[in-house]
C-alpha positions in Angstrom: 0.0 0.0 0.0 1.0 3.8 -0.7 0.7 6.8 0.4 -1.7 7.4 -2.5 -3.8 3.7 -2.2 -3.6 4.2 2.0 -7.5 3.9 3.4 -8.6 2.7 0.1 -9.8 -0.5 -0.3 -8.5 -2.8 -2.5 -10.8 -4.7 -5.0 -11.4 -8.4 -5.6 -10.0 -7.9 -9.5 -6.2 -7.0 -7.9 -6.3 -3.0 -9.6 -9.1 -0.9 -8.1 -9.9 0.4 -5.3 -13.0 1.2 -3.5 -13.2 4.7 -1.6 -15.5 5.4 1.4 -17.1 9.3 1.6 -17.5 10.7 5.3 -21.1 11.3 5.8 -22.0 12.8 9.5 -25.3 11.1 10.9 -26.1 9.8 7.6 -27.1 13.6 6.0 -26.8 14.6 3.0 -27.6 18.1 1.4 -28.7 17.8 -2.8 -25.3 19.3 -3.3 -23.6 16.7 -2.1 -25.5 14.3 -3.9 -24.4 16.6 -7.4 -20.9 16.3 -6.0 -20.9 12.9 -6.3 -22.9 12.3 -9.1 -19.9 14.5 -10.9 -17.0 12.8 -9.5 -18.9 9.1 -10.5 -19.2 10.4 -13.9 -16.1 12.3 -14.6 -14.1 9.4 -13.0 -16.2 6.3 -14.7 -16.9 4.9 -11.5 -19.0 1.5 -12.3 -20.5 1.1 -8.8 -21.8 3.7 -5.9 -22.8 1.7 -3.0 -24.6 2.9 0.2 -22.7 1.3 3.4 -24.4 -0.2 6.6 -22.5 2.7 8.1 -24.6 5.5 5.6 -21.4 6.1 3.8 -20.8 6.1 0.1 -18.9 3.7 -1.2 -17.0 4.5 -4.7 -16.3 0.7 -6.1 -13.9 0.3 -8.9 -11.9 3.6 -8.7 -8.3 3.1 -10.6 -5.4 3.9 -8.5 -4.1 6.9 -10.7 -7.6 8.9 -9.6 -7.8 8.0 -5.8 -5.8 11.7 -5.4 -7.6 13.9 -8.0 -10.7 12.3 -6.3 -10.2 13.0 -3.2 -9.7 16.6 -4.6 -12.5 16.9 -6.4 -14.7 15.6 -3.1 -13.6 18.2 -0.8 -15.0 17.3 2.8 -16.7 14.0 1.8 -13.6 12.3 1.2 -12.2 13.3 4.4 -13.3 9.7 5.5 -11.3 7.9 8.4 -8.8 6.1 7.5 -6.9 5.9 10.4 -8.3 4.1 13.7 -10.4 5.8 15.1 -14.1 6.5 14.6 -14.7 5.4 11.4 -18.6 6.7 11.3 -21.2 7.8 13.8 -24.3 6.4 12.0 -28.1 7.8 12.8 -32.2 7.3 12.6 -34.1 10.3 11.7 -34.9 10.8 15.5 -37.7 12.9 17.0 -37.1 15.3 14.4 -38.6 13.3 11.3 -39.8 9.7 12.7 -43.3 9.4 14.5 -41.9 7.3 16.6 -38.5 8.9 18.0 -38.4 10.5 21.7 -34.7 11.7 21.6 -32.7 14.1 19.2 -30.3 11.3 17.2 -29.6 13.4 14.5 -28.2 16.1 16.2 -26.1 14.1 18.6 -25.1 12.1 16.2 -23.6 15.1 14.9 -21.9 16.6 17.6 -20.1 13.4 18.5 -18.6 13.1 14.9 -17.8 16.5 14.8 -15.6 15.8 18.2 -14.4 12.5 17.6 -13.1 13.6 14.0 -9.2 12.9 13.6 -8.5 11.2 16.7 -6.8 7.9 16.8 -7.9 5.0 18.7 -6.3 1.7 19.2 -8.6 0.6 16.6 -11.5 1.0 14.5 -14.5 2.2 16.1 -18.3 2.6 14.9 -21.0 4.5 16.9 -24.8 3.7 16.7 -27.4 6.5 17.4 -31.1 5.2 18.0 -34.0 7.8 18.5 -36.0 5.4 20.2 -35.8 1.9 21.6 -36.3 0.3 17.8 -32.7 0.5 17.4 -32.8 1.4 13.6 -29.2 2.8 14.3 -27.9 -0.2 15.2 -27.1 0.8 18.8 -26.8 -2.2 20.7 -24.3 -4.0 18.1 -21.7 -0.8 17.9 -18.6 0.0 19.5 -20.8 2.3 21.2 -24.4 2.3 20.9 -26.9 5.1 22.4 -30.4 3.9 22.4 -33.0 6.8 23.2 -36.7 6.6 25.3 -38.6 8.8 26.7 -36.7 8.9 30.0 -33.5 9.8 28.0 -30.3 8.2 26.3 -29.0 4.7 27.2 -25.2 4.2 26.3 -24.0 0.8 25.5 -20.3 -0.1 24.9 -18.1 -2.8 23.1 -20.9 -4.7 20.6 -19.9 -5.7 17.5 -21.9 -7.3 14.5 -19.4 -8.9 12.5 -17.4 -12.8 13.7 -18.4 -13.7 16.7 -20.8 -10.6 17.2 -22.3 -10.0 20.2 -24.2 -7.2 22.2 -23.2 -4.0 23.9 -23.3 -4.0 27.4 -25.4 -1.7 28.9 -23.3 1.2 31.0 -26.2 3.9 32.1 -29.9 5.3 31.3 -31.7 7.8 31.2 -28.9 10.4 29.8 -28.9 13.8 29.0 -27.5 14.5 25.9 -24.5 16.3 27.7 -23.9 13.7 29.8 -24.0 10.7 27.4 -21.3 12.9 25.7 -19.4 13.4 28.4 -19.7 9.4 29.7 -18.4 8.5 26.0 -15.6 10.9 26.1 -14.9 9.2 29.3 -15.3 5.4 28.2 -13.6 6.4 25.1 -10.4 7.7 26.9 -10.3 4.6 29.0 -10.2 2.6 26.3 -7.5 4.4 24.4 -5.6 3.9 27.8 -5.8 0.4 27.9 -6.9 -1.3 24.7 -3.8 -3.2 22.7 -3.1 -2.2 19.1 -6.1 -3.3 16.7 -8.2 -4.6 19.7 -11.9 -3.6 19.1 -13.7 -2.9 22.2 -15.7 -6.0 22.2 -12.7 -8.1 22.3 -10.9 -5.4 24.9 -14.5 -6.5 27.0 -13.5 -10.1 26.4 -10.2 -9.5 27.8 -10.6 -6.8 30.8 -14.3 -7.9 32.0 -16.5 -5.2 32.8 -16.2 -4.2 36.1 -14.6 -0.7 35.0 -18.0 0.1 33.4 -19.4 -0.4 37.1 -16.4 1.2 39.3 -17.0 4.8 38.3 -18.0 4.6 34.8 -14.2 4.5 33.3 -13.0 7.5 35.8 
């Protein structure tokens, strides 16, 4: 890998390369849409994909335009490539959906916004739910955050890939400002003690969870 192909994802045919947009909470304006309508034409790009993680996917993309690409996407190819939070993913929330109690979109937002750049041991994904539905995935993220009507519930280390498994529940009935301030917490204890490439479900596997109990990662 170079420094051109690095965070691009090799194809099944040996010579492309897939590239993955950064799309906070999901959103999209229409000029984003044109953006990459352009790019996809410009660039002959055979297949645009839509990710579990409401990304973009850019499938088949020869390694000579992975720069000029980039270019040409401004902020929407800022996508993670380093670990770290790779997406913070998001329901419409009580803002859009009959049945939402809690703001998702808008803290789904905010967290991306202050998780953006930082490294992590490894890759993490973060699952906003407006309601107890779970239509963000919550409860199978690195961190999930399932609202109700009483307020947020935070769940850490689930995972939905080999040997998935479910978050374990850390606290309810959050205020926003606290469920941000708990994740910047668990987040940061973590980073502490998590080995290189060790996803949080496996760090669970290997620490236990009586951290999550003793202080909530203080």
């Amino acid at each position: 890998m170079t420094d051109t192909t690095y965070g691009a994802k090799l194809q099944r045919d040996g010579t492309t390369y897939a590239l993955q947009t950064r799309i906070p909470a999901g959103v999209v304006t229409p000029e984003d849409l044109e953006t990459i309508a352009r790019v996809a034409k410009e660039f002959r790009i055979p297949l645009i994909k839509i990710t579990s993680g409401q990304r973009f996917l850019l499938v088949g993309v020869q390694e000579k335009d992975i720069t000029p690409i980039r270019k040409e996407l401004g902020d929407l190819g800022a996508a993670s490539i380093t670990p770290g939070v790779r997406y913070v993913q998001s329901c419409p929330g009580i803002a859009f959906c009959k049945n939402g109690t809690q703001d998702s979109l808008c803290l789904a937002r905010e967290i991306s916004d202050e998780c953006a750049g930082k490294e992590f041991p490894a890759k993490i994904k973060i699952g906003i739910s407006g309601c107890p539905r779970c239509c963000g995935e919550s409860r199978v993220r690195d961190i999930g955050i399932m609202g109700s009507a009483k307020g947020w519930t935070v769940f850490f280390g689930g995972h939905s890939g080999f040997n998935s498994r479910q978050g374990v529940q850390v606290a309810t009935g959050l205020s926003s400002d606290e469920v941000r301030d708990l994740i910047r917490r668990l987040l940061t204890f973590y980073k502490c003690h998590a080995r290189p490439k060790e996803r949080t479900s496996r760090f669970l596997e290997r620490v236990g969870t009586a951290w999550l109990d003793a202080g909530k990662a203080e």
